[in-house]
N, C-alpha and C positions, 0 to 999 in steps of 0.2 A: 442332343435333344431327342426325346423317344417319336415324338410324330414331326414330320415333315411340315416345317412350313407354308403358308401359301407361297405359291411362284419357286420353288426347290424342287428339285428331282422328284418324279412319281413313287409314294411310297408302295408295299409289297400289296401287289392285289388292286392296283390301280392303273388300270387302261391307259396306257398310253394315247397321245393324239386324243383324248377327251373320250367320255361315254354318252353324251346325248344326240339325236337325231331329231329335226322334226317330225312330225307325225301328224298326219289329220283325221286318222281314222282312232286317235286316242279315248275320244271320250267314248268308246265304246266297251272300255274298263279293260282290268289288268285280271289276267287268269288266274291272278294268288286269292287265297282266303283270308281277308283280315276279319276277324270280328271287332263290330265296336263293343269296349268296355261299357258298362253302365253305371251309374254312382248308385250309391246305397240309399233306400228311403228311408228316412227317419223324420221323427219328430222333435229333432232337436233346437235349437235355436239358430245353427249354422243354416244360411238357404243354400238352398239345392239350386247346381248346374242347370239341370234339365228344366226345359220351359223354358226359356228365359230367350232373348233377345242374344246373348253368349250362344247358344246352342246352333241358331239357324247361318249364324256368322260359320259354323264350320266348313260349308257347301254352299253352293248353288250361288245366284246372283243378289248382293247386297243394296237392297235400297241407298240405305244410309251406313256405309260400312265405316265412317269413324264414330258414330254416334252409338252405332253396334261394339265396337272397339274400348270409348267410354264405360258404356254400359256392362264390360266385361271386366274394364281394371275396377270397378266398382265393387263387383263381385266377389274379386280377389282380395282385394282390401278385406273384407268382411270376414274371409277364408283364412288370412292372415291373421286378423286380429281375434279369433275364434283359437288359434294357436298359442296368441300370446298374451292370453288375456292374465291380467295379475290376482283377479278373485281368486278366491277359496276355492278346494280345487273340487268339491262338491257343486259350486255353481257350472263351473262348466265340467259336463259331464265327458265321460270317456267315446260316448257316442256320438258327444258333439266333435272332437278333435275327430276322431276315425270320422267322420263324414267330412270334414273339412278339410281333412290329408287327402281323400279321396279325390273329392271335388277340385283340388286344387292338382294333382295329378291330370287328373283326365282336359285341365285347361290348359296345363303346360305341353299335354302330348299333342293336343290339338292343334293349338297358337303358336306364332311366334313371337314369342313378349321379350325380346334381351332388354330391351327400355328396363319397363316393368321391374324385372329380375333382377337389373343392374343396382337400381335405386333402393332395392330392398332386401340386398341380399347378405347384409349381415343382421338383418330380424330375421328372415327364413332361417342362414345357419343356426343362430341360437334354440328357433324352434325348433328345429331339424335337431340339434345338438340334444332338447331336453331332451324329444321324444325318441333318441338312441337309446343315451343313459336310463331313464325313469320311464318310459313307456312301456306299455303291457307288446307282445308279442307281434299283435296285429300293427298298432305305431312302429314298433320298428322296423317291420319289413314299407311301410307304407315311406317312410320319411327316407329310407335308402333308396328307395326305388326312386322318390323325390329329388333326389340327390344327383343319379345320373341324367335326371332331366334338366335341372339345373343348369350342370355340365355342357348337357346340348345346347341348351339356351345362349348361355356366356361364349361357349367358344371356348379355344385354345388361348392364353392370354393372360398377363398379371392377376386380371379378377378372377377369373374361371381357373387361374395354379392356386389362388388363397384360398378361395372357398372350398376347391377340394381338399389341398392340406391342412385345415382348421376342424376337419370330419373325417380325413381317412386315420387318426388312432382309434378312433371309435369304430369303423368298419372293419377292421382288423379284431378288435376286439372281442364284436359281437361274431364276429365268423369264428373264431379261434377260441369262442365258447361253447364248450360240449353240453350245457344247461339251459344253453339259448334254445330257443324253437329251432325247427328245420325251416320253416316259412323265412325267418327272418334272417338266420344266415343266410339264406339261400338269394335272398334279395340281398344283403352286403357284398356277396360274391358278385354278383349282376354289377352293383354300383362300384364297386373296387375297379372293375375288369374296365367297364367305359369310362368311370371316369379318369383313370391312369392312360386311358389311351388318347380321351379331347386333352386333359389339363394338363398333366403331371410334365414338369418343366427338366427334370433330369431324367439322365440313366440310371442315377442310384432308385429313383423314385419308379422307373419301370423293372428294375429287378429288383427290389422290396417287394411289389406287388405280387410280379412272379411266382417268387417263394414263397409268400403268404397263401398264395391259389394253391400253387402246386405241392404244399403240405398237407388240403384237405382233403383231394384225389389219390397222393401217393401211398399212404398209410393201408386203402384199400389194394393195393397194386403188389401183390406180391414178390419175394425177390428173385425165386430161383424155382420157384413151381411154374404149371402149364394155366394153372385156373388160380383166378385171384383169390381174396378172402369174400367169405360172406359178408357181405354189404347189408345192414337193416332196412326195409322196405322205407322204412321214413325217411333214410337218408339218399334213398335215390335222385330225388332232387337237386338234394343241395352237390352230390357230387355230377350231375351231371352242369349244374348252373358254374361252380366253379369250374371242370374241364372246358366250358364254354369260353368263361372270361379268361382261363387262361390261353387258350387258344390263340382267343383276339389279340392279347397282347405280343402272342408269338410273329403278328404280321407284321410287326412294328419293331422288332424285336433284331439289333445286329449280328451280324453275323459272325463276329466272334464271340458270340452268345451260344448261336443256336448250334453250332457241333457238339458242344459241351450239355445242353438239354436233350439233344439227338440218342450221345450218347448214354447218357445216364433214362431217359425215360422210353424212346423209341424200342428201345425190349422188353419194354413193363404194359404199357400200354393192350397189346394184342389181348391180356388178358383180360382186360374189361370186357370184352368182346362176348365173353362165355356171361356174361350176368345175367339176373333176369329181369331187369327193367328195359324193355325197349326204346323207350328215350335215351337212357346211357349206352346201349350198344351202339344206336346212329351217333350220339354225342361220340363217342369213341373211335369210329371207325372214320369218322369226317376230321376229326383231329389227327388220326392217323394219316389220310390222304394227304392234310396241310404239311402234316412234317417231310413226310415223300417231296411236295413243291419245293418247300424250301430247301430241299438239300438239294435243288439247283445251282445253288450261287454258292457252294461248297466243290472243291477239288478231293476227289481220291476217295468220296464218302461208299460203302457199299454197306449196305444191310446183309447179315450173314444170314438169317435165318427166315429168309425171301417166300422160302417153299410152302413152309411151314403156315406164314401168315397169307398166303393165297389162299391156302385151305382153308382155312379158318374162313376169310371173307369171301372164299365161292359155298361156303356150307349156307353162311348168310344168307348170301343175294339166291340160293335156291330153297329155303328151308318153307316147309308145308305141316310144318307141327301143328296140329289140329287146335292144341289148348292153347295154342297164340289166337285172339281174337284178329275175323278175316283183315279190318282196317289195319293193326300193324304187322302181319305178314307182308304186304301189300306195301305199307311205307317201307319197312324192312327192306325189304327183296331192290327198290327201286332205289334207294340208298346206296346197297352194296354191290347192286352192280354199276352205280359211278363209281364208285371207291375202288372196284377190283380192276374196272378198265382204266383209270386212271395209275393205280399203283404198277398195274401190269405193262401198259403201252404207253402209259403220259398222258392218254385224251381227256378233257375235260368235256363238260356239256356244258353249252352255253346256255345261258338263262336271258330273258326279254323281258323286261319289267317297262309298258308305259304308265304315265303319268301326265297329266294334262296334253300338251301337243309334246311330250318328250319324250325319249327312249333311252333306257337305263340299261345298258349291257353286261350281265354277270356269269363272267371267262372264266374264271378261277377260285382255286376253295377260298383262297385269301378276301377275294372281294366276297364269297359267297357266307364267310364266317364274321365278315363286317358288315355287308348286307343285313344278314339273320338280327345280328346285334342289337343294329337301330329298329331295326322290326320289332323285335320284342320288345322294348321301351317305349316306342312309339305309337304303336298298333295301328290304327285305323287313322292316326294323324300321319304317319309314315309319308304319305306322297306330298303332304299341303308342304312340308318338311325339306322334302326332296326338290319340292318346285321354289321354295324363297327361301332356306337355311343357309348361309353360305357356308357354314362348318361342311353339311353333306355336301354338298356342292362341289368344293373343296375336297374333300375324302372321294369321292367319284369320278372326279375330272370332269363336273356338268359345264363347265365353264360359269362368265355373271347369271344372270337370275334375269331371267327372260323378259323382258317389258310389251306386253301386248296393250294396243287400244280397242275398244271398241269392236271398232271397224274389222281389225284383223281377227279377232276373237270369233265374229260374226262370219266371216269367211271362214272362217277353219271349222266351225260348227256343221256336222252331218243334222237333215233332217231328223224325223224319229220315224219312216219309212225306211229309211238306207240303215238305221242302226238296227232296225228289227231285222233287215236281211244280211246285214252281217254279222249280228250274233244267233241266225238261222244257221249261215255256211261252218260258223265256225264250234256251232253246239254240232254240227251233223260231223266236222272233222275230227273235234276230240272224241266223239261217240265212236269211230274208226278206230282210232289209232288206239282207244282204249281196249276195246273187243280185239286187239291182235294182243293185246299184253297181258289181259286179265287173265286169273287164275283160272286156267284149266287143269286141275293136278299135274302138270309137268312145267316146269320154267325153262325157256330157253335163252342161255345166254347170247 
């Protein structure tokens, strides 16, 4: 089976002994950027998310949180049937579905509905289904992107292996269309990669995916040159989203897989490196560090051309090219030199993600490439996710799902004196540590 069951040995990138901690100084927030998404305004006949009783449910303390709860499968319903509605397809317009894909996106990232999703989830695929086949560009990237939320939602599990096998010919199809938009493939890549990692119930079904990812990245990847091919600025996306999802699959991915991927891509790879999309160089060189990990649990492995690709990622982690904008020299540079100290000595950086009273430990590229993953699907709902999902839960080793009352909520709660003095100590320590690192024309590694 390609993912590890509950209660089964920790899969690759998964902390042993569990990853959470209590924490009381949590609600003083997590030092990541999430932005929340926003739904589209139109004047269609679909209602709009925002405003609504659904909205305030996201945060903060609920008056009446099952009436709020109601009040949101209500919504969906409406989101639903704006999808599948059987009029003329002049009646419902194309900006009524694109708001209703949307809207219903942003309540699956936010919510936890596997109820919901369960009971309705062969009208979703159908909808999902038209809007691969016959949907204009934007529907399609919108319904795959729906797709791996879905996935979230159900879990690992008979329903959650159907509904993905009854839509992944269609995400193959649309990715392994050179006529499709890049937005949309670009989303099928996303939804192939997660969903083959929650549902996909075999091995043929994790290396189907594989080769399907790893056909859209390898074509760019030259065979026996130093620099790959020229890549089209449009496609920079869609190869950096597929080297993502295939990445993800590689944590999951057996070991008498990955020498045979080691060796056929681990010397093709370095040359992404030279590209000029900055998101595909970090996507590249963070794929490269994971495959370094994994050839742990392999005997006798050595990379022959070690020298070679240190250069390459110490040119990175010190590059000062003026006509790179300062923001991604800056990502760049801090990037690469994890990647160079890792590939070089093994160290990884730890990363500290709280969440309500919790702490979420990320040791390793593997949890760091599965981390990114549900981040980007999830955005801004990512912690409510992390705090009552038991798929993440599960996938992290948070252990059950926390049950506070009241009482102890109240207790663990910082005044808003004590929270303003310690995001005082802790704006004046990142303001430190940042001014020893920032660009003064020389980088020190």
């Amino acid at each position: 089976m390609p993912r590890a069951r509950k209660g089964s040995a920790p899969r690759r990138g998964q902390r042993r002994g569990g990853g959470a901690r209590s924490n009381t100084q949590a609600e003083s927030g997590s030092s990541e950027d999430e932005a929340a998404s926003e739904a589209r305004s139109n004047t269609s006949e679909c209602p709009s998310l925002v405003s609504t009783a659904a909205e305030e449910s996201l945060g903060g303390d609920a008056v009446d949180e099952q009436g709020q709860q109601e009040d949101l499968e209500e919504k969906l319903k409406e989101y639903v049937d704006c999808l599948t509605d059987k009029r003329p397809p002049l009646s419902v317009s194309f900006k009524t579905r694109q708001s209703a894909l949307e809207s219903l996106r942003l309540a699956l990232a936010a919510h936890l509905l596997p109820d919901f999703v369960l009971e309705r989830r062969l009208t979703l695929a159908d909808a999902l289904e038209k809007c691969l086949k016959k949907g204009k560009d934007e529907e399609q990237a919108l319904a795959a992107a729906i797709l791996g939320l879905l996935c979230v939602q159900l879990g690992p599990g008979p329903k959650g292996e159907e509904l993905f096998h009854s839509l992944q010919p269609l995400l193959v199809s649309v990715l392994s269309d050179g006529t499709a938009s890049p937005a949309a493939r670009l989303h099928c890549a996303s939804a192939l990669g997660l969903g083959c990692y929650v549902a996909a119930g075999d091995i043929q079904d994790l290396v189907s995916c594989l080769t399907c990812l790893e056909g859209v990245f390898s074509r760019f990847c030259g065979v026996g040159g130093p620099t790959a091919p020229v890549v089209p600025v449009s496609l920079h996306g869609l190869l950096c989203a597929a080297l993502q999802a295939w990445a993800l699959l590689l944590t999951i991915c057996p070991s008498t897989h990955i020498r045979h991927i080691l060796d056929r891509q681990l010397p093709r790879l370095p040359q992404l490196l030279s590209s000029e999309s900055v998101n595909l160089r970090i996507a590249a060189g963070e794929t490269i560090a994971l495959l370094f990990e994994l050839t742990r649990d392999l005997e006798d492995f050595i990379y022959q051309d070690m020298e070679a690709l240190c250069s390459a990622l110490r040119t990175l982690a010190t590059d000062s090219n003026k006509y790179r904008a300062k923001a991604d020299r800056r990502r760049q540079r801090s990037t690469f030199r994890a990647v160079l100290r890792f590939v070089e000595g093994g160290e990884c950086e730890e990363e500290t993600v709280r969440f309500g009273l919790e702490v979420l430990y990320v040791d390793s590229w593997a949890r760091r490439r599965i981390y990114a993953a549900f981040k980007d699907v999830l955005g801004s709902g990512l912690h409510h996710h992390l705090q009552n999902n038991e798929l993440l839960r599960d996938i992290f080793g948070l252990g059950p799902v926390l049950v506070l009352d009241a009482t102890a909520l109240k207790a663990c709660k910082i005044s808003r004196f004590e929270k303003h003095l310690y995001n005082a100590a802790a704006f004046k320590a990142r303001t430190k540590a940042r001014s020893r690192v920032r660009d003064k024309r020389a980088d020190i590694l």
